[in-house]
mmCIF file of the N, C-alpha and C atoms, coordinates in Angstrom:
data_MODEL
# 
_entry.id   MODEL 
# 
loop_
_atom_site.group_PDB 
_atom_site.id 
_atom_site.type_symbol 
_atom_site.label_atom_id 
_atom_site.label_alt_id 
_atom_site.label_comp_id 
_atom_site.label_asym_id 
_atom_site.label_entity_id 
_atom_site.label_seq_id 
_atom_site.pdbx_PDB_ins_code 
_atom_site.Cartn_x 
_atom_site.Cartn_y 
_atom_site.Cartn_z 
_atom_site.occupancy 
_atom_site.B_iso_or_equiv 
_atom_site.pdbx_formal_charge 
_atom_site.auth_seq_id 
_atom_site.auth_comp_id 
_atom_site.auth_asym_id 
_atom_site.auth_atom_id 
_atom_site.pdbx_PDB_model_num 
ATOM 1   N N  . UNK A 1 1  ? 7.543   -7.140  17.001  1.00 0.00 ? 1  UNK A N  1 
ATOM 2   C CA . UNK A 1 1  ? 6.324   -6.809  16.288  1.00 0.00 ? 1  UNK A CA 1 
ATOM 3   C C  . UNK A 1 1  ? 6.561   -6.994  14.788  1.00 0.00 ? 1  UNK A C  1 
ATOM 4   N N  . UNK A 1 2  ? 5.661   -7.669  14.236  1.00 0.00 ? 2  UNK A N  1 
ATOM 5   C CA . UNK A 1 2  ? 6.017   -8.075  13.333  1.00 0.00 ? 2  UNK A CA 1 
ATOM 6   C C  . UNK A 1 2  ? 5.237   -7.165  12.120  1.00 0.00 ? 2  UNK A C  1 
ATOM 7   N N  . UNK A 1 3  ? 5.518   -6.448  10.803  1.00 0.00 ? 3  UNK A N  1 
ATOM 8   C CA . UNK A 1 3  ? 5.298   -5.608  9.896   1.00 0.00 ? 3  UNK A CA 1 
ATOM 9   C C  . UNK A 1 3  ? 4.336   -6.624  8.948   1.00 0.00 ? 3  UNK A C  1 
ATOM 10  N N  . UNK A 1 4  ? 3.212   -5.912  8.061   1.00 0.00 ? 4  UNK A N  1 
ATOM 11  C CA . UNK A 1 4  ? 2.652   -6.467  6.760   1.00 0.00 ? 4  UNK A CA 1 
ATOM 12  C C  . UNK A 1 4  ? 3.836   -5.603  5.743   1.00 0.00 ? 4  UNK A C  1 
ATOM 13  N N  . UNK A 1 5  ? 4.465   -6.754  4.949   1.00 0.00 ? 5  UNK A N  1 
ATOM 14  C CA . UNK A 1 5  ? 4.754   -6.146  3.554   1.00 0.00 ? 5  UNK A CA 1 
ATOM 15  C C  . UNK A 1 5  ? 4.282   -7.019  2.439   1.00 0.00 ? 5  UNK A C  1 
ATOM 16  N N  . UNK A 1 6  ? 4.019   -5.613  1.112   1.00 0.00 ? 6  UNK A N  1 
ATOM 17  C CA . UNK A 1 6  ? 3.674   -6.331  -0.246  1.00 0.00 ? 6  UNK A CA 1 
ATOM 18  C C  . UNK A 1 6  ? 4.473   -5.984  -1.207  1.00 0.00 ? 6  UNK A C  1 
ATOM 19  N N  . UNK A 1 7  ? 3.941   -6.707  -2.078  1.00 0.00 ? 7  UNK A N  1 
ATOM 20  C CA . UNK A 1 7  ? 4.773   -6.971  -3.466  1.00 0.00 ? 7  UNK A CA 1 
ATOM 21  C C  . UNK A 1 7  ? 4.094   -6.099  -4.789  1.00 0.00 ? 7  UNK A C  1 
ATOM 22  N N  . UNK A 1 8  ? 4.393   -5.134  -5.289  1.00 0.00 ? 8  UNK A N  1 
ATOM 23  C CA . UNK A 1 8  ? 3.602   -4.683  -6.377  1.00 0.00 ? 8  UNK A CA 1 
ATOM 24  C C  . UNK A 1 8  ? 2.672   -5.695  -7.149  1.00 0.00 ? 8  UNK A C  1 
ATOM 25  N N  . UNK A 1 9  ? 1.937   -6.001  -7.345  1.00 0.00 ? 9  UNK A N  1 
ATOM 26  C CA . UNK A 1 9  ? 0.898   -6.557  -8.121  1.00 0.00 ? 9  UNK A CA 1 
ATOM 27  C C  . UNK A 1 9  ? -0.235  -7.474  -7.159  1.00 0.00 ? 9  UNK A C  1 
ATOM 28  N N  . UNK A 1 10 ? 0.057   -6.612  -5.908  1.00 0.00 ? 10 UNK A N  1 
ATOM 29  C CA . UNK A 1 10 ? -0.953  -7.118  -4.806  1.00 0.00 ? 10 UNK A CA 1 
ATOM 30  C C  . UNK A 1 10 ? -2.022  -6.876  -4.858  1.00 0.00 ? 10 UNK A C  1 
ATOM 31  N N  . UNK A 1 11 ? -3.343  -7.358  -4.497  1.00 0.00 ? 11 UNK A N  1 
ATOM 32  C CA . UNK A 1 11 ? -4.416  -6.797  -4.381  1.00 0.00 ? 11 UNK A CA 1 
ATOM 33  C C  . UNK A 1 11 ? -4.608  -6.224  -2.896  1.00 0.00 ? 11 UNK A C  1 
ATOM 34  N N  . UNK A 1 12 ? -5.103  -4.908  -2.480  1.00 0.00 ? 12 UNK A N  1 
ATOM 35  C CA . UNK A 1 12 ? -5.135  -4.577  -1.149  1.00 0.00 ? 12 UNK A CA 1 
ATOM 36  C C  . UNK A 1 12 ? -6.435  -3.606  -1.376  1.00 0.00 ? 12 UNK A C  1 
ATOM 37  N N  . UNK A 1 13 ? -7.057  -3.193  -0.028  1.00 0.00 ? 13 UNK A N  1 
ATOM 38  C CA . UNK A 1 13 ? -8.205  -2.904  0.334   1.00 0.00 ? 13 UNK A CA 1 
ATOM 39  C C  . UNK A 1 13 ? -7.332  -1.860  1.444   1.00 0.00 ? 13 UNK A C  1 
ATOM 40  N N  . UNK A 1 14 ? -8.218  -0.836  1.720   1.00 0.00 ? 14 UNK A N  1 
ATOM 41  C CA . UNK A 1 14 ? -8.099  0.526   2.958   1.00 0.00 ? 14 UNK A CA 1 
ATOM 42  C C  . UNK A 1 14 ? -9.090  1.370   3.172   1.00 0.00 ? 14 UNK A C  1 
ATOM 43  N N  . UNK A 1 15 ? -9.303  1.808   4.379   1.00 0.00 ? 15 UNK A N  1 
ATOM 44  C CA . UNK A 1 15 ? -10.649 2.768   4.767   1.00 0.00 ? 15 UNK A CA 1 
ATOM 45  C C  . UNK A 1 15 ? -10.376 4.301   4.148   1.00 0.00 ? 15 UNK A C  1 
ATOM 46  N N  . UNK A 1 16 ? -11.053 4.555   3.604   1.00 0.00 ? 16 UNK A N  1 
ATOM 47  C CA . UNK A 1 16 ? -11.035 5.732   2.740   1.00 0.00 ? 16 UNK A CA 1 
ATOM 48  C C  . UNK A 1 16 ? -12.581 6.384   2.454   1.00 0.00 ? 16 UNK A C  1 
ATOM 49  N N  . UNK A 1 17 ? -12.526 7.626   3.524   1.00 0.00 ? 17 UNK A N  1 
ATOM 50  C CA . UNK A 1 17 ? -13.363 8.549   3.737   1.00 0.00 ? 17 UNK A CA 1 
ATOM 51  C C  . UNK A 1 17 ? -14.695 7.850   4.117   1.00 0.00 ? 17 UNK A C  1 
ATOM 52  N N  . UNK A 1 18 ? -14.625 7.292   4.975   1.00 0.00 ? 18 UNK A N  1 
ATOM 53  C CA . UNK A 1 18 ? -16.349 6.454   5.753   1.00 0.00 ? 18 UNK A CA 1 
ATOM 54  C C  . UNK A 1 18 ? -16.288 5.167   4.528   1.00 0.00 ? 18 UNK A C  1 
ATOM 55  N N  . UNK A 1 19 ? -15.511 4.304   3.473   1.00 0.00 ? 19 UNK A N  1 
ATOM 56  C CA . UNK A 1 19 ? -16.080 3.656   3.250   1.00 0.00 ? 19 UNK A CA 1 
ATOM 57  C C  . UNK A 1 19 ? -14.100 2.819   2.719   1.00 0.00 ? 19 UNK A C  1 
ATOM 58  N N  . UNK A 1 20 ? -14.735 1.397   2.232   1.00 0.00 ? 20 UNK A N  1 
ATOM 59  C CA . UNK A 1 20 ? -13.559 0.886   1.875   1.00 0.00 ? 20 UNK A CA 1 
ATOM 60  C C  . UNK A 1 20 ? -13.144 1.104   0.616   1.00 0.00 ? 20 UNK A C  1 
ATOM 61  N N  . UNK A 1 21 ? -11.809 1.314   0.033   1.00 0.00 ? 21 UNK A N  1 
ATOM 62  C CA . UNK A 1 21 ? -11.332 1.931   -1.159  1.00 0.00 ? 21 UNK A CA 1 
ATOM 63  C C  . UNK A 1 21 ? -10.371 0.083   -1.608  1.00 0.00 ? 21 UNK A C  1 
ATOM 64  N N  . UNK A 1 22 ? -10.580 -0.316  -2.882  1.00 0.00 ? 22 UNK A N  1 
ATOM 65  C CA . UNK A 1 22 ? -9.828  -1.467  -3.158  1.00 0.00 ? 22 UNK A CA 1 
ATOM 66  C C  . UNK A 1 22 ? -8.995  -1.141  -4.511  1.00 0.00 ? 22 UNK A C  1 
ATOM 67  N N  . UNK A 1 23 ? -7.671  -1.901  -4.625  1.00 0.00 ? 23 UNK A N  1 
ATOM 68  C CA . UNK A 1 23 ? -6.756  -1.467  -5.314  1.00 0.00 ? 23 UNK A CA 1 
ATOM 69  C C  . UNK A 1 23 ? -5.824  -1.925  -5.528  1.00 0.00 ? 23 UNK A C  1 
ATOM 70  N N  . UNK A 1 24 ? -4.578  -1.933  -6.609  1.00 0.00 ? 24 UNK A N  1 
ATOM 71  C CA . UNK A 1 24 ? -3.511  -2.662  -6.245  1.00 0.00 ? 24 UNK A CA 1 
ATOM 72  C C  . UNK A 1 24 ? -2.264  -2.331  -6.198  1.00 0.00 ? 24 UNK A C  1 
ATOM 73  N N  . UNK A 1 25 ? -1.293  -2.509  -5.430  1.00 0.00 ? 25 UNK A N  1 
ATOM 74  C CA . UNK A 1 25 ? 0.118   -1.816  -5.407  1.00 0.00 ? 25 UNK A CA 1 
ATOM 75  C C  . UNK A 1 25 ? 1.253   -2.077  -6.066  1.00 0.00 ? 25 UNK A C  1 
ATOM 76  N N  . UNK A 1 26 ? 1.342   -0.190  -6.772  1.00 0.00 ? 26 UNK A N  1 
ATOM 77  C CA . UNK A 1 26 ? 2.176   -0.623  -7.526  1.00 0.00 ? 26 UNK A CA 1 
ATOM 78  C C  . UNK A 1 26 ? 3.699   0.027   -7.423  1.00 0.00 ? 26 UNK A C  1 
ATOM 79  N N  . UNK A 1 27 ? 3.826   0.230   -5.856  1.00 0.00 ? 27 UNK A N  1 
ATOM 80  C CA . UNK A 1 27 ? 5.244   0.301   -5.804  1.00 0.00 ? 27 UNK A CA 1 
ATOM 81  C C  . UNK A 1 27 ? 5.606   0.199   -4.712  1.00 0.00 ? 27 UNK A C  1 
ATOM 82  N N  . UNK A 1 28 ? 6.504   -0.330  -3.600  1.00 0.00 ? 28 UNK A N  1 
ATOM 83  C CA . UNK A 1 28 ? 7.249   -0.313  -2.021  1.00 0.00 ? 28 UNK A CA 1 
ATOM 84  C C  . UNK A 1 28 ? 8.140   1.023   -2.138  1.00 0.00 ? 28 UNK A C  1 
ATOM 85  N N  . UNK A 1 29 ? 7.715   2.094   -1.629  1.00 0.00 ? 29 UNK A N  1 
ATOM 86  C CA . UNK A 1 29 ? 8.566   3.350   -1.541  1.00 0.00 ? 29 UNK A CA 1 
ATOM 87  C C  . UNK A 1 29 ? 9.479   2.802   0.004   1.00 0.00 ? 29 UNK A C  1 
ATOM 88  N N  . UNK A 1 30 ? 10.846  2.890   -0.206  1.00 0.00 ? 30 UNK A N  1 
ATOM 89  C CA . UNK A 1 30 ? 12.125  3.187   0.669   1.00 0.00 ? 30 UNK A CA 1 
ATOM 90  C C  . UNK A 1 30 ? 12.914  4.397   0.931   1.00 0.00 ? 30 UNK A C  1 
ATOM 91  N N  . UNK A 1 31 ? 12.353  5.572   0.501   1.00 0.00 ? 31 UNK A N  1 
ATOM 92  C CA . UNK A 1 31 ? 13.035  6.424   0.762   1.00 0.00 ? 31 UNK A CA 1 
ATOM 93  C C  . UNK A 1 31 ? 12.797  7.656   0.298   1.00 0.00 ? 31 UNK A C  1 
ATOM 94  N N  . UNK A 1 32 ? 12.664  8.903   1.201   1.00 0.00 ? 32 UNK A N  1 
ATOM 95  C CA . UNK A 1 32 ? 11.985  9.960   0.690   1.00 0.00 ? 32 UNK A CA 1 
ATOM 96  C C  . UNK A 1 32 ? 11.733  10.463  -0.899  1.00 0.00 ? 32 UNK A C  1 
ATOM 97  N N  . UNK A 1 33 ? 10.842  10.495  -1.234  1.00 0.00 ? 33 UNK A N  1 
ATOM 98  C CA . UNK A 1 33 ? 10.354  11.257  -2.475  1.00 0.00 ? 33 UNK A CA 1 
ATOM 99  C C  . UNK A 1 33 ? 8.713   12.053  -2.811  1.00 0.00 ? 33 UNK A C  1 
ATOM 100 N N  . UNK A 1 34 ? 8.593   12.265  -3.781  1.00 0.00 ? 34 UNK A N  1 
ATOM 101 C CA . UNK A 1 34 ? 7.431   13.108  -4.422  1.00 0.00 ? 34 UNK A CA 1 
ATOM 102 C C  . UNK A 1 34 ? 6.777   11.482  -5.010  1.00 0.00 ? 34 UNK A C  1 
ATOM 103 N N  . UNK A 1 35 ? 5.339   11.612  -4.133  1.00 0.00 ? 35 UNK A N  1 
ATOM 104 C CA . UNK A 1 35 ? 4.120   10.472  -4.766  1.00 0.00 ? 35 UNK A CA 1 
ATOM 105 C C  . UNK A 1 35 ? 2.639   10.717  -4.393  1.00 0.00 ? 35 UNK A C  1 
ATOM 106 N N  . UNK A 1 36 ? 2.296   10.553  -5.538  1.00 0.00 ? 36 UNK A N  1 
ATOM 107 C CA . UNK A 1 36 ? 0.588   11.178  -5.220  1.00 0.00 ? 36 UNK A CA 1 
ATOM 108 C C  . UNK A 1 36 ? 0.465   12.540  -4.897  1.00 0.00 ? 36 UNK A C  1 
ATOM 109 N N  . UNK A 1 37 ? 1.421   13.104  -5.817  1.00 0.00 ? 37 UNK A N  1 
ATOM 110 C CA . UNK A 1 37 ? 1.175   14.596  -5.485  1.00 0.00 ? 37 UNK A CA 1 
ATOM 111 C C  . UNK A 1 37 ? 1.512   14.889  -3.697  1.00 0.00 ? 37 UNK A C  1 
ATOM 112 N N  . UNK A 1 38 ? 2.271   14.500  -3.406  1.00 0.00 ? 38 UNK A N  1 
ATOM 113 C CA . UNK A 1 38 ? 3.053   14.604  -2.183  1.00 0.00 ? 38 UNK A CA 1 
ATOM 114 C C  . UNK A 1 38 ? 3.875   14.223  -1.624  1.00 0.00 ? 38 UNK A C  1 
ATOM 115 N N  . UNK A 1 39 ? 5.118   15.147  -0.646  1.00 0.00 ? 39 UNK A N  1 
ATOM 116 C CA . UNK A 1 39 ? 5.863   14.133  -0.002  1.00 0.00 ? 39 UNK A CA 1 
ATOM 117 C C  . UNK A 1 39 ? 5.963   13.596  0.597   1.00 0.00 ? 39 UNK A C  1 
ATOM 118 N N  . UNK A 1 40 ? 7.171   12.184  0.347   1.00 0.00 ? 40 UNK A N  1 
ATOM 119 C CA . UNK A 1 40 ? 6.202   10.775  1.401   1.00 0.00 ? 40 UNK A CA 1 
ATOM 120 C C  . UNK A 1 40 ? 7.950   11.063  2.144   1.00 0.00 ? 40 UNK A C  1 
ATOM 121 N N  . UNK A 1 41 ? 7.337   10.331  2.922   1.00 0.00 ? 41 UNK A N  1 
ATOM 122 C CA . UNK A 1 41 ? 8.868   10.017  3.996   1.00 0.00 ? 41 UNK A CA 1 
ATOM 123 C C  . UNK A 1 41 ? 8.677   8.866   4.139   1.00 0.00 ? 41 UNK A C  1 
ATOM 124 N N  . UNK A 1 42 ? 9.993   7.551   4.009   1.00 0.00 ? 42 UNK A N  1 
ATOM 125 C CA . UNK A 1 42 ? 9.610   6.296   3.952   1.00 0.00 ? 42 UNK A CA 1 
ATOM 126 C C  . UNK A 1 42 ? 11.002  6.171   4.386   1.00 0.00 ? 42 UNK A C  1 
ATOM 127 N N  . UNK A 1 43 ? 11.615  4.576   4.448   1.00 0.00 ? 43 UNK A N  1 
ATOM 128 C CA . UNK A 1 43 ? 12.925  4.228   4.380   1.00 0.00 ? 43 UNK A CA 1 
ATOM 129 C C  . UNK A 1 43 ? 12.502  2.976   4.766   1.00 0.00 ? 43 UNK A C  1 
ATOM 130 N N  . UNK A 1 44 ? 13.733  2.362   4.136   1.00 0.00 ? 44 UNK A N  1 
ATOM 131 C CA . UNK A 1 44 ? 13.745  0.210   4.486   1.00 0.00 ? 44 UNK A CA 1 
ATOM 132 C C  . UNK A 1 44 ? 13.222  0.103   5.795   1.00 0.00 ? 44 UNK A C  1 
ATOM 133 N N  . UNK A 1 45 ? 13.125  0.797   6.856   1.00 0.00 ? 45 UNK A N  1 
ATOM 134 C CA . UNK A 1 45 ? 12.459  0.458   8.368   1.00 0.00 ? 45 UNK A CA 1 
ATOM 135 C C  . UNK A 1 45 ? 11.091  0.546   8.099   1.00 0.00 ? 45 UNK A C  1 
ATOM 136 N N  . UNK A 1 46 ? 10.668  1.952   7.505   1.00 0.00 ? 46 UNK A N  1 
ATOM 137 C CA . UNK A 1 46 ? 9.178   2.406   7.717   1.00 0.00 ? 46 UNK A CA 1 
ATOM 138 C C  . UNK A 1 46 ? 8.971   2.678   6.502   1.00 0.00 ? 46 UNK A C  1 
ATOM 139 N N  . UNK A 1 47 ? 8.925   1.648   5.052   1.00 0.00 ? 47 UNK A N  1 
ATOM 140 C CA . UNK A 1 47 ? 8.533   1.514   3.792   1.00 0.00 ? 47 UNK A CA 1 
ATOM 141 C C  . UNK A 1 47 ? 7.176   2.555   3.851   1.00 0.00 ? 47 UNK A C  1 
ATOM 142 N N  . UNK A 1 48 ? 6.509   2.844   2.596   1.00 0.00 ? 48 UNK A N  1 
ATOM 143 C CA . UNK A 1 48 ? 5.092   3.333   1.994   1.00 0.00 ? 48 UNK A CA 1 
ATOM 144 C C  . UNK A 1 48 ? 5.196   2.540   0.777   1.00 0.00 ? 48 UNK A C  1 
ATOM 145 N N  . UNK A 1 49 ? 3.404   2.249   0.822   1.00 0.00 ? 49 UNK A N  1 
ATOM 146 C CA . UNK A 1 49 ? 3.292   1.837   -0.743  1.00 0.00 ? 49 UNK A CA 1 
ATOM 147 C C  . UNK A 1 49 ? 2.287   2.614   -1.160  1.00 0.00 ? 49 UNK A C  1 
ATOM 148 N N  . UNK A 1 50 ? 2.780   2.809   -3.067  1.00 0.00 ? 50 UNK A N  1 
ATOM 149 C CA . UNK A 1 50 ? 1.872   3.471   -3.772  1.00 0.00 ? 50 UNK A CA 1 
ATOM 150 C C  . UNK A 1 50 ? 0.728   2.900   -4.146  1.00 0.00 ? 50 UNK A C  1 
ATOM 151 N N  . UNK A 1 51 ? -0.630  2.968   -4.027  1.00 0.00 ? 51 UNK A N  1 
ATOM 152 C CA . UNK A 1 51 ? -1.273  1.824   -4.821  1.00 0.00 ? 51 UNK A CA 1 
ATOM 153 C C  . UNK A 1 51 ? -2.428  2.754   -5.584  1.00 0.00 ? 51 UNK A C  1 
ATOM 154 N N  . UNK A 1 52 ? -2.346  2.072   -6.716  1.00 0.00 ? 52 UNK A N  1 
ATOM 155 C CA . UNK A 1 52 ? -3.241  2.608   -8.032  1.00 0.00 ? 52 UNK A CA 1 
ATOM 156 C C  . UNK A 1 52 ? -5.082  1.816   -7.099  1.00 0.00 ? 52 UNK A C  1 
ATOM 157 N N  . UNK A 1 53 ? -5.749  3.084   -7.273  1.00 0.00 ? 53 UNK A N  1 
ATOM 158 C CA . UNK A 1 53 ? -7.373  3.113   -6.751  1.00 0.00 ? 53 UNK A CA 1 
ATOM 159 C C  . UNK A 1 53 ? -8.323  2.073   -8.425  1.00 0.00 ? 53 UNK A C  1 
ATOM 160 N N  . UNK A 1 54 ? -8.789  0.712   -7.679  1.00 0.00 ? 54 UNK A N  1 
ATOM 161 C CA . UNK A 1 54 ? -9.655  0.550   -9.003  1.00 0.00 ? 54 UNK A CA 1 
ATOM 162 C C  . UNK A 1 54 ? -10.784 1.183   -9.123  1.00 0.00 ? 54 UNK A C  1 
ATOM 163 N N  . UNK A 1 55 ? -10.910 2.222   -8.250  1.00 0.00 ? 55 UNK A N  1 
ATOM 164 C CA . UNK A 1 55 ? -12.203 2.769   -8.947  1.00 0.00 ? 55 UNK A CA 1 
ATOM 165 C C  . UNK A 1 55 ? -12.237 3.853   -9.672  1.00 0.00 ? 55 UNK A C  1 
ATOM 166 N N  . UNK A 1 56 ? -11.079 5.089   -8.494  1.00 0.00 ? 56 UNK A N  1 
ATOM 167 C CA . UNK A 1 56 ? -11.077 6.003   -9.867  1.00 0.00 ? 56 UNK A CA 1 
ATOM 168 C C  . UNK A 1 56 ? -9.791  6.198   -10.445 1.00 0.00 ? 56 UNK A C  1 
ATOM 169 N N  . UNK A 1 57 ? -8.821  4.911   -10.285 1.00 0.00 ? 57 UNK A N  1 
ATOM 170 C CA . UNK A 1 57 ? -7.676  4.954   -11.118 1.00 0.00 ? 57 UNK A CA 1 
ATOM 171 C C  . UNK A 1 57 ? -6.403  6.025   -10.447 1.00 0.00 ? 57 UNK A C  1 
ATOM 172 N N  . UNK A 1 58 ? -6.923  6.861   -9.506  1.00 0.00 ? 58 UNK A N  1 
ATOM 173 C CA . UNK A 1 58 ? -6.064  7.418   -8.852  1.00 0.00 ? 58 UNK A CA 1 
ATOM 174 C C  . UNK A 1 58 ? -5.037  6.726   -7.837  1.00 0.00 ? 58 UNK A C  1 
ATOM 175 N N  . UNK A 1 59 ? -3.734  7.523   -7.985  1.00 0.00 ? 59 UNK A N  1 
ATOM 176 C CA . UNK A 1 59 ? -2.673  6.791   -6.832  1.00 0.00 ? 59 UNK A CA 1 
ATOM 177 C C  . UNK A 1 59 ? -2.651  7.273   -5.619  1.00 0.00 ? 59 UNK A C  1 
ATOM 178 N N  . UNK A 1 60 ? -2.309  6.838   -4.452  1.00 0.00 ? 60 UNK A N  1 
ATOM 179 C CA . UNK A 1 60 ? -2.630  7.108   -3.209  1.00 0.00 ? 60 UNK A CA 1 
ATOM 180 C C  . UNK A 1 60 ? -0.981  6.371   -2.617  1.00 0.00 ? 60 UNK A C  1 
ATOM 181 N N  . UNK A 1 61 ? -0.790  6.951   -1.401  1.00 0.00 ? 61 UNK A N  1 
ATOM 182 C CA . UNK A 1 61 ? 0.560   6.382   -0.384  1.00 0.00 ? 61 UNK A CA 1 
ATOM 183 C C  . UNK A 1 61 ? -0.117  6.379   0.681   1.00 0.00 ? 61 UNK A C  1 
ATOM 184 N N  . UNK A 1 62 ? 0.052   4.792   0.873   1.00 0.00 ? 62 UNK A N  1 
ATOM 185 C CA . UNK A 1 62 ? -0.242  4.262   2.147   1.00 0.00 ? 62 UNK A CA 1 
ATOM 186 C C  . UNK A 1 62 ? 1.176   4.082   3.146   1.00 0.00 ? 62 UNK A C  1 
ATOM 187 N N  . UNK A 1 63 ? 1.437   3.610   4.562   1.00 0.00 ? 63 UNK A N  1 
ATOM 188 C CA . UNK A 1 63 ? 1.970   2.864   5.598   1.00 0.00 ? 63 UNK A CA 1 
ATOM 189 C C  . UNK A 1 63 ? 1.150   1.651   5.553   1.00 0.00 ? 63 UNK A C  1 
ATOM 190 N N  . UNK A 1 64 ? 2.019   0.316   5.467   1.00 0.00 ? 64 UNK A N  1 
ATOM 191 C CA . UNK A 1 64 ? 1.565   -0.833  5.649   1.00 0.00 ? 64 UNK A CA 1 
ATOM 192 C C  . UNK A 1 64 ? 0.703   -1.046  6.556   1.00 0.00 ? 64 UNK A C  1 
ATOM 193 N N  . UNK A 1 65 ? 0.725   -1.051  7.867   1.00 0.00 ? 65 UNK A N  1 
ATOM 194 C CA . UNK A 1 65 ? -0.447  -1.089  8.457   1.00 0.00 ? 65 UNK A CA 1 
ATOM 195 C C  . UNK A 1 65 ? -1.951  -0.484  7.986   1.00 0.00 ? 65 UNK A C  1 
ATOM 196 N N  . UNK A 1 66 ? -2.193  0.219   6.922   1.00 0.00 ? 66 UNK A N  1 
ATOM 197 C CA . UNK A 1 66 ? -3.355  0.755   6.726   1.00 0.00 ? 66 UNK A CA 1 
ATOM 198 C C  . UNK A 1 66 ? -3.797  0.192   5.890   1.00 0.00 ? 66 UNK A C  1 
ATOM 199 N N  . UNK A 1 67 ? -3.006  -1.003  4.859   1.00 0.00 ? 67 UNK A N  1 
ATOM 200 C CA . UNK A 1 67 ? -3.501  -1.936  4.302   1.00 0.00 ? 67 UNK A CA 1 
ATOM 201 C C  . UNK A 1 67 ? -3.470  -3.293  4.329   1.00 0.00 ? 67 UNK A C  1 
ATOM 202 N N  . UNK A 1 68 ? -4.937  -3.884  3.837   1.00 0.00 ? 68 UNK A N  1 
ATOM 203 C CA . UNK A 1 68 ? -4.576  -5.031  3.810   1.00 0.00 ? 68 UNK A CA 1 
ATOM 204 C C  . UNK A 1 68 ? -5.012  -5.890  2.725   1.00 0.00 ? 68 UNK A C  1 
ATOM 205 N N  . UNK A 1 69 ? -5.007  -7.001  2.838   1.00 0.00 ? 69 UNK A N  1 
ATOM 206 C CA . UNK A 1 69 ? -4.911  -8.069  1.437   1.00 0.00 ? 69 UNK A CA 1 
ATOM 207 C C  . UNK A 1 69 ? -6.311  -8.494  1.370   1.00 0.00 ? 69 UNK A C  1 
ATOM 208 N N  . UNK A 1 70 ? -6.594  -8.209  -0.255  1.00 0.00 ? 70 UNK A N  1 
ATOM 209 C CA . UNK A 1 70 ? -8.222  -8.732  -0.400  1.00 0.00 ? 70 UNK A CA 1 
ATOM 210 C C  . UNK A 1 70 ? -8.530  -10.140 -1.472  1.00 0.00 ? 70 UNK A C  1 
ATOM 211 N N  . UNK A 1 71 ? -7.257  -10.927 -0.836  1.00 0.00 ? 71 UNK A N  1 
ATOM 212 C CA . UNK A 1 71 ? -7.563  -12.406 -1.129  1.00 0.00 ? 71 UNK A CA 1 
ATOM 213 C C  . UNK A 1 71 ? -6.448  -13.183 -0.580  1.00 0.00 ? 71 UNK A C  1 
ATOM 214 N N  . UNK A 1 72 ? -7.075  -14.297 -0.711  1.00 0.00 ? 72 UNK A N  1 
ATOM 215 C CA . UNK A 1 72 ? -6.376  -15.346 0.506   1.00 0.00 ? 72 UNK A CA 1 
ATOM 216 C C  . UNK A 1 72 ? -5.392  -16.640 -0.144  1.00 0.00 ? 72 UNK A C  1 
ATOM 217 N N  . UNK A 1 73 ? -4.203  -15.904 -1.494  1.00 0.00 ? 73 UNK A N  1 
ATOM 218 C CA . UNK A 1 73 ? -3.818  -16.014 -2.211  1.00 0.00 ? 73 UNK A CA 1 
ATOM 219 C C  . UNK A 1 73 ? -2.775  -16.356 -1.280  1.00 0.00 ? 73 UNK A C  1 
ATOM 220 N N  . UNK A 1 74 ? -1.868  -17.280 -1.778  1.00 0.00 ? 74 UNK A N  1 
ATOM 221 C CA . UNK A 1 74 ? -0.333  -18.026 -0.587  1.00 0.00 ? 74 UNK A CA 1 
ATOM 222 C C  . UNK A 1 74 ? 0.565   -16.353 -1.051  1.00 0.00 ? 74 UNK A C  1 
ATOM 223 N N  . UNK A 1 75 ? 0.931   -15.918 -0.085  1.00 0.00 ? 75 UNK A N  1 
ATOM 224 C CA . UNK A 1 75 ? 2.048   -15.185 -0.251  1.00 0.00 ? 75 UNK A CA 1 
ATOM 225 C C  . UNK A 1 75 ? 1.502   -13.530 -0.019  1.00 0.00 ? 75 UNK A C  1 
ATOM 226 N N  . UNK A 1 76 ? 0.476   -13.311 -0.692  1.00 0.00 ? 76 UNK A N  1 
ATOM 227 C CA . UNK A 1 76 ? -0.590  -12.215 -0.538  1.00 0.00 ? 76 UNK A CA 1 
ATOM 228 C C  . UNK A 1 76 ? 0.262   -11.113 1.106   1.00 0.00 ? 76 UNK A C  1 
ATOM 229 N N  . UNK A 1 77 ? -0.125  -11.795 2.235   1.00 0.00 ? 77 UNK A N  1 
ATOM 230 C CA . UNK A 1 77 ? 0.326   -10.981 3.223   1.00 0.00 ? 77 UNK A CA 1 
ATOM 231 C C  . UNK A 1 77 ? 1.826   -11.528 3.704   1.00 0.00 ? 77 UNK A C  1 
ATOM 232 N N  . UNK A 1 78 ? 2.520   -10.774 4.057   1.00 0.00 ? 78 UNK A N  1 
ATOM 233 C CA . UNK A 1 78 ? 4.009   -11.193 3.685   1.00 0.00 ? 78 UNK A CA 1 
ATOM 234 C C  . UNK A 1 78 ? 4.512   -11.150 5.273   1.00 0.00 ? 78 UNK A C  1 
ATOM 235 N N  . UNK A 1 79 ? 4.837   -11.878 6.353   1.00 0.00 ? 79 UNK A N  1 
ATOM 236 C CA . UNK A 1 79 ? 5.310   -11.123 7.615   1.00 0.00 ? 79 UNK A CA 1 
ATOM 237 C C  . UNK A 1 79 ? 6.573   -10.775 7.240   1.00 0.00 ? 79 UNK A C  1 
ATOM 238 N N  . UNK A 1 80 ? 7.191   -9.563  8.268   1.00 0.00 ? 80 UNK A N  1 
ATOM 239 C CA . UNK A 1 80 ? 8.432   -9.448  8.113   1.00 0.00 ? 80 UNK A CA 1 
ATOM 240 C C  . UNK A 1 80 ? 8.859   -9.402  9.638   1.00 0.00 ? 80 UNK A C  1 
# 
């Protein structure tokens, strides 16, 4: 099974509260820490990314699967 990974300066899109939230990521978390005002549990198997909200500028931690790429830019969705 193959994983989506990104690259900080991605553009990505996610369902957020009945509607779509768009944004871009600005970090691959590997390993437990404090983000978005919470703790994430991550590691090189089961990465999180942080991604800054363009609408209200807020940061959020996703699991790759919950995002995806909102342009069809070479490299944009990454298999691993």
């Amino acid at each position: 099974m193959s994983k989506r990974s990104f690259q900080p300066g991605d553009k990505v899109e996610w369902n957020s509260h009945g509607s779509t939230a768009e944004g871009t990521v600005e970090e691959k978390i590997t390993s437990d820490t404090e983000a978005a005002s919470r703790t994430v549990r991550a590691s090189e198997d089961e990465p999180q990314y942080r991604v800054r909200s363009d609408k209200s500028g807020g940061d959020a931690v996703h699991r790759p699967e919950v995002l995806r790429p909102t342009d069809d830019e070479e490299g944009t969705l990454r298999e691993r």
